[in-house]
C-alpha positions as CSV (number, residue, x, y, z in Angstrom):
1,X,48.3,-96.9,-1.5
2,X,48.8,-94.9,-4.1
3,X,51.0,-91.5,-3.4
4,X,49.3,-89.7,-5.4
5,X,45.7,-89.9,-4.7
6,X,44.2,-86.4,-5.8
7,X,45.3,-87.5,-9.0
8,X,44.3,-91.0,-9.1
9,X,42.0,-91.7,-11.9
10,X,40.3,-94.7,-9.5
11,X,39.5,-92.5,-6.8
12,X,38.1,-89.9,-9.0
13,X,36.0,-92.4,-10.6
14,X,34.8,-93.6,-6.9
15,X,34.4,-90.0,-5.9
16,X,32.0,-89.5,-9.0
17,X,30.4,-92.6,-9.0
18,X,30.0,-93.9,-5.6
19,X,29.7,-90.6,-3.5
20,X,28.2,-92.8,0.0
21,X,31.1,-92.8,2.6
22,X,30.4,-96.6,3.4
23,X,30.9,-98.0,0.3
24,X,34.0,-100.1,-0.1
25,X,36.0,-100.8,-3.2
26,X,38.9,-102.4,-5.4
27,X,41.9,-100.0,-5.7
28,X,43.1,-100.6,-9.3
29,X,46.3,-99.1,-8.4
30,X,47.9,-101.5,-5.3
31,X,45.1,-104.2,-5.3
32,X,43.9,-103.5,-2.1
33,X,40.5,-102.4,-0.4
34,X,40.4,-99.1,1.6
35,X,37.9,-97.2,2.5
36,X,36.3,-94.2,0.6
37,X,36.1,-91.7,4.1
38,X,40.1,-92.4,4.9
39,X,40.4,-91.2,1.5
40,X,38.4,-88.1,1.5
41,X,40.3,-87.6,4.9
42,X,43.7,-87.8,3.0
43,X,42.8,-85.9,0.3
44,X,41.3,-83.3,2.8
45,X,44.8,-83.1,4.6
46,X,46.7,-82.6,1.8
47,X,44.7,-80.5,0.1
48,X,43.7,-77.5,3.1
49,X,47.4,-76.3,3.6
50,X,47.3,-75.7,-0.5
51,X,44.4,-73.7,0.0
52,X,44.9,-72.0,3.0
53,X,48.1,-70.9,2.0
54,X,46.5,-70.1,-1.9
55,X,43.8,-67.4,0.0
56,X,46.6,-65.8,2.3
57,X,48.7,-65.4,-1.2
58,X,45.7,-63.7,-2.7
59,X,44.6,-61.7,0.4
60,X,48.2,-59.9,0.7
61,X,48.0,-59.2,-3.0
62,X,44.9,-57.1,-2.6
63,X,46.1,-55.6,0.2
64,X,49.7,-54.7,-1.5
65,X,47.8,-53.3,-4.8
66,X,45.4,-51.3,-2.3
67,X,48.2,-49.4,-0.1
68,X,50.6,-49.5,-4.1
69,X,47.8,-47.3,-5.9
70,X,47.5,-45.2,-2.2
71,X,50.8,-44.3,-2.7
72,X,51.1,-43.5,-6.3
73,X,47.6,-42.3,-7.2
74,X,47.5,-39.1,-9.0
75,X,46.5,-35.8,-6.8
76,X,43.2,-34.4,-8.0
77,X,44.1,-31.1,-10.2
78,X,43.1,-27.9,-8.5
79,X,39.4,-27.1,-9.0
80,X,38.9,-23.3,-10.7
81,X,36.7,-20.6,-9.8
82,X,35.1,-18.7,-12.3
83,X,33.4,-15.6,-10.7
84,X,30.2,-13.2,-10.9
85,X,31.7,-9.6,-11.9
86,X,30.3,-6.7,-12.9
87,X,31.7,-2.9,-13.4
88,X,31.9,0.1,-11.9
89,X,29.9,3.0,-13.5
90,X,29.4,6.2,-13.1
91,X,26.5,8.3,-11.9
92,X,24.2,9.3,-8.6
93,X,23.4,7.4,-5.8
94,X,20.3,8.4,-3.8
95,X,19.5,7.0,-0.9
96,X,15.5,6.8,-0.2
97,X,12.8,5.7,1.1
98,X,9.8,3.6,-0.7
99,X,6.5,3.7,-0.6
100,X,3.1,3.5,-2.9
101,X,0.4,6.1,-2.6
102,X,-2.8,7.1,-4.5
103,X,-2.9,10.8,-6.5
104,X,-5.6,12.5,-5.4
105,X,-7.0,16.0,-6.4
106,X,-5.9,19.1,-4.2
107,X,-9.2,20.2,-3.8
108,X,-12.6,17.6,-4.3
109,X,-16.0,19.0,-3.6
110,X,-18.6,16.2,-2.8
111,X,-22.1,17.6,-4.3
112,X,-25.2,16.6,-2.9
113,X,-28.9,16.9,-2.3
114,X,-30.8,18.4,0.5
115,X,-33.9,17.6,-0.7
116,X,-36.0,14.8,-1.7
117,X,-37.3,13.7,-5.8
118,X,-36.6,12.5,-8.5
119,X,-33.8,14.0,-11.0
120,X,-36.7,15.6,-13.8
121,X,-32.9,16.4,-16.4
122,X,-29.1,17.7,-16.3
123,X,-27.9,20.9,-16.8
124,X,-25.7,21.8,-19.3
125,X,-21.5,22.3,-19.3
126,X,-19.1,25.5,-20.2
127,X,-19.2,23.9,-23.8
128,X,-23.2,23.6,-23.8
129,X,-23.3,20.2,-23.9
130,X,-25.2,18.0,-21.0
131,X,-23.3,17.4,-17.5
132,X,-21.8,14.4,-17.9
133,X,-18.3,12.5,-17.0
134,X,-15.3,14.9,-17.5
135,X,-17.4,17.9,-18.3
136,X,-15.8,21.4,-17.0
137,X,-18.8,23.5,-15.3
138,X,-18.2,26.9,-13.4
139,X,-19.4,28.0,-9.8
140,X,-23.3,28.3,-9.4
141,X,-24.0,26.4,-12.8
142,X,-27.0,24.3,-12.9
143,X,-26.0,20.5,-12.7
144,X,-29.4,18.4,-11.9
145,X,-32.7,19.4,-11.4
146,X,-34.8,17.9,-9.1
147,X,-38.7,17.3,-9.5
148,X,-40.1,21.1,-7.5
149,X,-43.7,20.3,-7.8
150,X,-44.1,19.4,-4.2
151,X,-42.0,22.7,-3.1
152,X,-43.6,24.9,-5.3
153,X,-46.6,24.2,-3.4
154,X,-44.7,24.5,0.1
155,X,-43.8,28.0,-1.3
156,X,-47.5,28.7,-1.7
157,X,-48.5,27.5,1.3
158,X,-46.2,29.6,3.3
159,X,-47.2,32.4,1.3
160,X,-50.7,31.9,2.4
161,X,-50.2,31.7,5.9
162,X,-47.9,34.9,6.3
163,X,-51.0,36.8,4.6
164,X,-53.2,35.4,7.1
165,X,-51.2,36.0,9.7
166,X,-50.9,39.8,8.3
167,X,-54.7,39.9,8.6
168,X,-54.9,38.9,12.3
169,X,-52.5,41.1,12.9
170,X,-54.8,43.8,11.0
171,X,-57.5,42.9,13.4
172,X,-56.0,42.8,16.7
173,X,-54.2,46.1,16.0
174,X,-58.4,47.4,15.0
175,X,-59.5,45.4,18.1
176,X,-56.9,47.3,20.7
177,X,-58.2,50.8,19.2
178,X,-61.8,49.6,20.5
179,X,-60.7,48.2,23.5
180,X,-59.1,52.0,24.0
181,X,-62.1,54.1,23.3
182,X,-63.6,51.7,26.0
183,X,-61.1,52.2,28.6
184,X,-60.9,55.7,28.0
185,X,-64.8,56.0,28.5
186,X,-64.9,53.7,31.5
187,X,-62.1,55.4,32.8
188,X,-64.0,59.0,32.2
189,X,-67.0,58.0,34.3
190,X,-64.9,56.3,36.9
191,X,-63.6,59.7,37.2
192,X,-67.0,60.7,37.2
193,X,-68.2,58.4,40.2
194,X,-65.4,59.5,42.0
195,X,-66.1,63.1,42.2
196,X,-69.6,62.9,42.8
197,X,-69.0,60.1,45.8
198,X,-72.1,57.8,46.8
199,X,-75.0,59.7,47.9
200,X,-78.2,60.5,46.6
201,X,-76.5,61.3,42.8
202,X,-74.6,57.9,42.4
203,X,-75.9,54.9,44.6
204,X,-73.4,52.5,45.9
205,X,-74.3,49.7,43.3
206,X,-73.8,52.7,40.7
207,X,-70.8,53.4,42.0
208,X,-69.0,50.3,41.6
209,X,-70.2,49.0,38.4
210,X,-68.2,52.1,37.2
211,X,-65.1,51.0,38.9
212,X,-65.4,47.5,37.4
213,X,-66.0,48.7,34.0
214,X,-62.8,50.4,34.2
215,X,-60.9,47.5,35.3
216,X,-62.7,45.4,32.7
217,X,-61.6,47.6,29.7
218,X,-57.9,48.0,31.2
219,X,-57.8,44.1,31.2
220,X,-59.3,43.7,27.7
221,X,-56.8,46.7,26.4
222,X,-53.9,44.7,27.5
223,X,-55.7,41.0,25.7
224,X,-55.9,42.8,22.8
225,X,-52.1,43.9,23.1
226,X,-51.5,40.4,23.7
227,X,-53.1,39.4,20.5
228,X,-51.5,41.6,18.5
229,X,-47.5,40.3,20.2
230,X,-49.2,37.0,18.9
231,X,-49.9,37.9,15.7
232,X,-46.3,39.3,15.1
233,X,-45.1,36.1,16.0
234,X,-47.3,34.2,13.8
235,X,-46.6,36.5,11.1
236,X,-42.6,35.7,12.0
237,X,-43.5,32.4,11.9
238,X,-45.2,32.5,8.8
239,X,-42.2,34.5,7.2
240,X,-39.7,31.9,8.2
241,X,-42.0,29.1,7.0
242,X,-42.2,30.8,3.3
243,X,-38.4,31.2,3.8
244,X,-37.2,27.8,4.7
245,X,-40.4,26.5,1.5
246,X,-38.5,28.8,-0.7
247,X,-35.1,27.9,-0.3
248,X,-36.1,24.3,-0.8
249,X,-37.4,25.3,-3.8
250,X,-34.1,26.4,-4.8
251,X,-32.3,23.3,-3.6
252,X,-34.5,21.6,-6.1
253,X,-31.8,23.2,-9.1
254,X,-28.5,21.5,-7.8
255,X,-25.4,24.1,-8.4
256,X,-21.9,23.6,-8.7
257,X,-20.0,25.6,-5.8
258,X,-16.6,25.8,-7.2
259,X,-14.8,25.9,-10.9
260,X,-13.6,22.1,-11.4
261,X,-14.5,18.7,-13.5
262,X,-16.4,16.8,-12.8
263,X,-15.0,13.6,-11.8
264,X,-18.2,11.3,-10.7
265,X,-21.5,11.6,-11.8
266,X,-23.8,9.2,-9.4
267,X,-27.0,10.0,-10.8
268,X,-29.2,9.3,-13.4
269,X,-32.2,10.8,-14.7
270,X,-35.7,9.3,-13.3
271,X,-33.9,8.5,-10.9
272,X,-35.2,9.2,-7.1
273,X,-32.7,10.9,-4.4
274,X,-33.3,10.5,-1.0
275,X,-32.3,13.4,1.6
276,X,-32.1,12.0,5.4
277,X,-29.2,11.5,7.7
278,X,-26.9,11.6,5.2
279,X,-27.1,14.0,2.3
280,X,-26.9,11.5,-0.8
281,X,-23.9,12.7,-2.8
282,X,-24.5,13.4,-6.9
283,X,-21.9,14.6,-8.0
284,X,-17.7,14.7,-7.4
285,X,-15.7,17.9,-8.6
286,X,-12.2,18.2,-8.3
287,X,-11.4,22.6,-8.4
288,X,-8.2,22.4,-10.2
289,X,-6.1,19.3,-11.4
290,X,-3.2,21.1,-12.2
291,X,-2.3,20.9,-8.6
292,X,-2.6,16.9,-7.4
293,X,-1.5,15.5,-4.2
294,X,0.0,11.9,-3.2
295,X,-1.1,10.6,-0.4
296,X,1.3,8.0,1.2
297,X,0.9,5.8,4.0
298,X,4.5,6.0,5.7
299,X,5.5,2.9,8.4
300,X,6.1,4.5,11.9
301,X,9.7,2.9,11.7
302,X,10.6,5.6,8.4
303,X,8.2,8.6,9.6
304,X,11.3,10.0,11.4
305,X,13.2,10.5,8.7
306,X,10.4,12.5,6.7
307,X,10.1,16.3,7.0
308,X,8.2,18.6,5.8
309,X,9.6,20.5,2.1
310,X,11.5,17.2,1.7
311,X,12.0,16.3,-1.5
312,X,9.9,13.3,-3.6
313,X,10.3,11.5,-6.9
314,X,7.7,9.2,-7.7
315,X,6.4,7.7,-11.1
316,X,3.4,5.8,-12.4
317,X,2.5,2.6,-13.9
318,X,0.7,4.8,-16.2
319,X,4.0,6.4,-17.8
320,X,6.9,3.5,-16.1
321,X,9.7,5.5,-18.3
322,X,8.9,9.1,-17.0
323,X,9.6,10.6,-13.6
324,X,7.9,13.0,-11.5
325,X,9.0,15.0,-8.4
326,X,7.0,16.9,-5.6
327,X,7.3,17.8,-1.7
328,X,6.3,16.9,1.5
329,X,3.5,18.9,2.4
330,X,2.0,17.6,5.7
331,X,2.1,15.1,7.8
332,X,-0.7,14.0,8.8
333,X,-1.1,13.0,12.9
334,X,-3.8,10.9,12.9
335,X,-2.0,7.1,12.6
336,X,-3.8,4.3,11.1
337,X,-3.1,0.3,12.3
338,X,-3.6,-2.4,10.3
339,X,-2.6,-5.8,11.7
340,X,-0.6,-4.3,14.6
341,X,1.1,-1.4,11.9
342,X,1.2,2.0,12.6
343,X,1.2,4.1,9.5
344,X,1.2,7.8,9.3
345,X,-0.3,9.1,6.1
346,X,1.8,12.1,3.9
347,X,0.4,14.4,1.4
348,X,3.0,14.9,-1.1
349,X,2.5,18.2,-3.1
350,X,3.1,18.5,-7.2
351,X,1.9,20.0,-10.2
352,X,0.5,18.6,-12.9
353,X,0.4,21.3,-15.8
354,X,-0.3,19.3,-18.3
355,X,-2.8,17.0,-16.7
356,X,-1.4,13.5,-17.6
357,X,-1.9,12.6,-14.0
358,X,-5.0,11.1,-13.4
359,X,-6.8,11.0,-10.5
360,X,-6.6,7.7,-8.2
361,X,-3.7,6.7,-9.8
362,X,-0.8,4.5,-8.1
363,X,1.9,6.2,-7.6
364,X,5.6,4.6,-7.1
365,X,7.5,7.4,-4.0
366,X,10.5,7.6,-2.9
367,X,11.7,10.1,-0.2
368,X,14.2,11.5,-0.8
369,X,17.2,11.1,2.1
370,X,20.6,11.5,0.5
371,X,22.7,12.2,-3.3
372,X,25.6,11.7,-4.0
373,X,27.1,14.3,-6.4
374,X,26.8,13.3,-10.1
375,X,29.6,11.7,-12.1
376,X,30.3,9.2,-8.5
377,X,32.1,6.3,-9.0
378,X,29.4,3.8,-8.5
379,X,30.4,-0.2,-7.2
380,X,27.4,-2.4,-7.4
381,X,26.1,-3.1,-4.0
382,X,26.4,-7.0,-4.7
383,X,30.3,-6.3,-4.5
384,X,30.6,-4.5,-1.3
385,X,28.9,-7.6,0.4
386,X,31.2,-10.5,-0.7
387,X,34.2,-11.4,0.5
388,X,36.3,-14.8,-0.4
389,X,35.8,-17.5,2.1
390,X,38.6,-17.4,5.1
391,X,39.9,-14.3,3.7
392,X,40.3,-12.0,7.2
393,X,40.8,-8.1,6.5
394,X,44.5,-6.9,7.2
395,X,45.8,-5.3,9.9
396,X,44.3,-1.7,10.6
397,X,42.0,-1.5,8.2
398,X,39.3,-1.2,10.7
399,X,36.2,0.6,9.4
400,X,37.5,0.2,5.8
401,X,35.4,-1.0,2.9
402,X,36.8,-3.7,0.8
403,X,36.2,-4.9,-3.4
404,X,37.9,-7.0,-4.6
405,X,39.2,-7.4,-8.2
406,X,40.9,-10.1,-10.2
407,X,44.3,-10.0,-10.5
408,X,46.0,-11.5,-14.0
409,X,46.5,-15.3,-12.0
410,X,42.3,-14.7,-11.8
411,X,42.7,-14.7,-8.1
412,X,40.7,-12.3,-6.1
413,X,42.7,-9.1,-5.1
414,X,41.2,-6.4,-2.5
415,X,41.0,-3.2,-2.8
416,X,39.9,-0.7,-0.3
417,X,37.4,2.2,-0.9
418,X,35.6,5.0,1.3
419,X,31.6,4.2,0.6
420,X,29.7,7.5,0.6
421,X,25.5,7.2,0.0
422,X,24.0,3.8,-0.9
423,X,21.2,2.7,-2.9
424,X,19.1,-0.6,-3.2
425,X,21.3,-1.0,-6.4
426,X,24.8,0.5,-6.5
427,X,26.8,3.0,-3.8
428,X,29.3,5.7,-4.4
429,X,33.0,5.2,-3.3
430,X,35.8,7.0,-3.6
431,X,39.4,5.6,-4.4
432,X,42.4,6.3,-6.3
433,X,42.9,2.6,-7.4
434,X,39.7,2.0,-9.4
435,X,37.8,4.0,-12.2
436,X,34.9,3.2,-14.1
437,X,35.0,0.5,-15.9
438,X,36.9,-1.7,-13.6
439,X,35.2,-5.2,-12.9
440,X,34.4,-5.8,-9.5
441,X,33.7,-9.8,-8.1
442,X,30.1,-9.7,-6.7
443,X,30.1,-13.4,-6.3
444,X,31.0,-17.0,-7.6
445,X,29.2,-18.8,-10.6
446,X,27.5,-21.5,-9.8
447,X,28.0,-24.8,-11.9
448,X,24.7,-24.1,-14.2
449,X,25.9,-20.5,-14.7
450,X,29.2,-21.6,-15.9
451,X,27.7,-24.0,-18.2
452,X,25.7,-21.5,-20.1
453,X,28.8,-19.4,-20.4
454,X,31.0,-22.6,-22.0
455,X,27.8,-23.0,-24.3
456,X,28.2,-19.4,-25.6
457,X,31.9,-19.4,-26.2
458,X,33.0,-17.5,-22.9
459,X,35.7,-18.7,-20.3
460,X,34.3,-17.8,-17.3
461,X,37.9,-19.2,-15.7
462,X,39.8,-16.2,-17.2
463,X,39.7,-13.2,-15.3
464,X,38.1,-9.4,-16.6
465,X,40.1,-7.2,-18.1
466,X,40.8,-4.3,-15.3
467,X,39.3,-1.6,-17.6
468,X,37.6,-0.4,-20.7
469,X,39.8,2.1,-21.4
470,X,42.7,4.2,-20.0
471,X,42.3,5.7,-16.5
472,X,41.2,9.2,-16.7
């Protein structure tokens, strides 16, 4: 047999040709038969220690170039922070408390009708033109007029009946003068009757018919008293009916009851106003807008801190650039709730001399609590709140604030400061290490944010310079 049978042109020429174990052929090489499966078997042997050994070779070069490039890879290069900053300034903190409110007038007189009809025309204003929207009118000045037909004939009426009831009173007063002369002449001949006694001058039946005569004209004296009491009355009556007709009459001219402007006007003419329960309401008049109040609804949890006099700036959407200040002037104790909130309502006093404050206008208030005095250093609240992770405040500096700045390796540096009154934005510290224009870190850049400031030419690796200008 050939030794060298993996190379063996014949027996590759078997393998490809004749690939059926039980096939049985020449071997060119020694002239002899053998069989093709005691070949692949020999071939098999010689050739799996090759291979074996060929993937174990392999295997522990993977494994040598794995723990080789473990060894001697390159350390990753430390990542930089670039941070948020801003500087200190100076100025006023003023610590507060927020709220929205409505401006309403100081004084607002609702005018209505007490009477039933239809509004028949206007009056006229203080500059002779009709009552209208925004027109100034003075106390008693004729605003509507309501349709007096109907009242004028109440008036009459009355008037009517209190004559009538003049001329009963005419006539029982004449009737009780009668009724006098009788009693006075039955009482005469009851006297009479008497002093004769019953006998053969005055029979018994003579004697009392005159006593019942008297009695009679007594009784009738005192029913014509009685008429006249009534007629009084009726005539009272009838006084107080022509009274109450008349004064109806006069509610028919509807009169303004203070000096103001009016602020609503409800009412139209033609149309019909109807006096019931409720009086219906015509007009709205605010006395005097140079005087306005705020009205603020205050959460129970901040109604402890508001007193009365306390101070109050508050602006407008109206004029967002201009700010106004006032006073607590009550505090109202009836509480409202609203979804389980208890709010107490405050009337903020102000003045309004030049009337650019409208009425029902949103107003912007904050209470003030607290101010710093002007010119404090002020370190942006953002900066009192961070800290760098880990970083754990030295020994005995309990109840010591801390900023921190960048140093010139850009690495944060604290600093400690005393923090008087605080803001939403900024609060005032004191220190001798910092001024204004120091940077402060008030946080760390995100990835995004430090894109943007590569786009626009910035480092935001390097630190801030510590100040604008020399320390004062």
């Amino acid at each position: 047999m050939c030794d060298t049978i993996v190379n063996c042109p014949v027996a590759q020429w078997i393998e490809q040709r004749f690939p059926k174990p039980r096939l049985r052929r020449f071997d060119s090489c020694q002239g002899n038969h053998f069989d093709v499966v005691s070949f692949r078997k020999i071939a098999h042997e010689r050739h799996f220690p090759m291979k074996k050994g060929l993937f174990l070779l392999v295997l522990l070069a993977v494994i040598g170039g794995g723990v080789w490039w473990f060894m001697n890879r390159s350390k990753p290069a430390q990542v930089s922070v670039a941070y948020k900053t801003a500087p200190i300034t100076r100025g006023q903190a003023v610590q507060t408390i927020r709220a929205t409110g409505t401006i309403e007038p100081e004084d607002l007189i609702d005018i209505g009708a007490q009477v039933t009809g239809q509004i028949m025309a206007f009056g006229t204003d203080t500059n002779g033109k009709e009552v209208d929207y925004c027109s100034e009118v003075r106390k008693g000045q004729l605003l509507a007029r309501i349709d007096d037909v109907t009242y004028k004939a109440e008036v009459t009426i009355s008037k009517a009946n209190l004559t009538t009831a003049k001329a009963q009173l005419a006539g029982a007063q004449a009737d009780v003068a009668q009724l006098n002369a009788r009693l006075r002449q039955a009482e005469r001949e009851w006297k009479r009757a008497q002093q004769l006694g019953v006998g053969d001058a005055v029979s018994q039946k003579d004697y009392d018919a005159y006593l019942s005569a008297y009695e009679v004209a007594l009784a009738n004296l005192k029913v014509g008293e009685a008429k006249i009491e009534q007629s009084e009355a009726a005539i009272a009556q009838a006084q107080a009916q022509l009274e109450k007709a008349e004064r109806n009459l006069s509610y028919c001219d509807i009169l303004s009851t203070v000096d103001g402007i009016i602020i609503d006007r409800r009412v139209n003419i033609g149309q019909t106003v109807t006096a019931s329960m409720s009086t219906p309401s015509l007009f709205l008049v605010a006395k005097d807008l140079s005087r306005i109040e705020i009205w603020v609804p205050v959460n129970e949890a901040d109604i402890g801190e508001i007193k009365i006099g306390q101070r109050v700036r508050f602006t407008v959407d109206a004029f967002p650039e201009r700010e106004f200040e006032g006073a607590v002037a009550r505090i109202r104790l009836n509480a409202s709730m609203s979804s389980n909130v208890v709010t107490y309502t405050v009337e903020v006093a102000t003045e309004n001399p030049d009337s650019i404050l409208l009425p029902y206008l949103t107003a912007n208030v904050r209470f003030v609590l607290a101010e710093s005095p002007k010119g404090s250093l002020l370190a942006p609240a953002a900066a009192l709140r961070w800290r760098p992770e880990g970083w754990v405040p030295p020994a005995g500096s309990e109840g010591k604030q801390f900023v921190f700045v960048q140093n010139a390796q850009g690495t944060p540096e604290p600093v400690a400061v005393e923090v008087g009154v605080q803001d939403d934005v900024a609060s005032a510290i004191v220190t001798d290490q910092l001024d204004e224009g120091d940077v402060l870190i008030t946080g760390i850049l995100t990835q995004f944010e430090v894109f943007q400031a590569t786009a626009a030419g910035q480092n935001p690796f390097m630190p801030k310079p510590p100040r604008f200008g020399p320390r004062r």
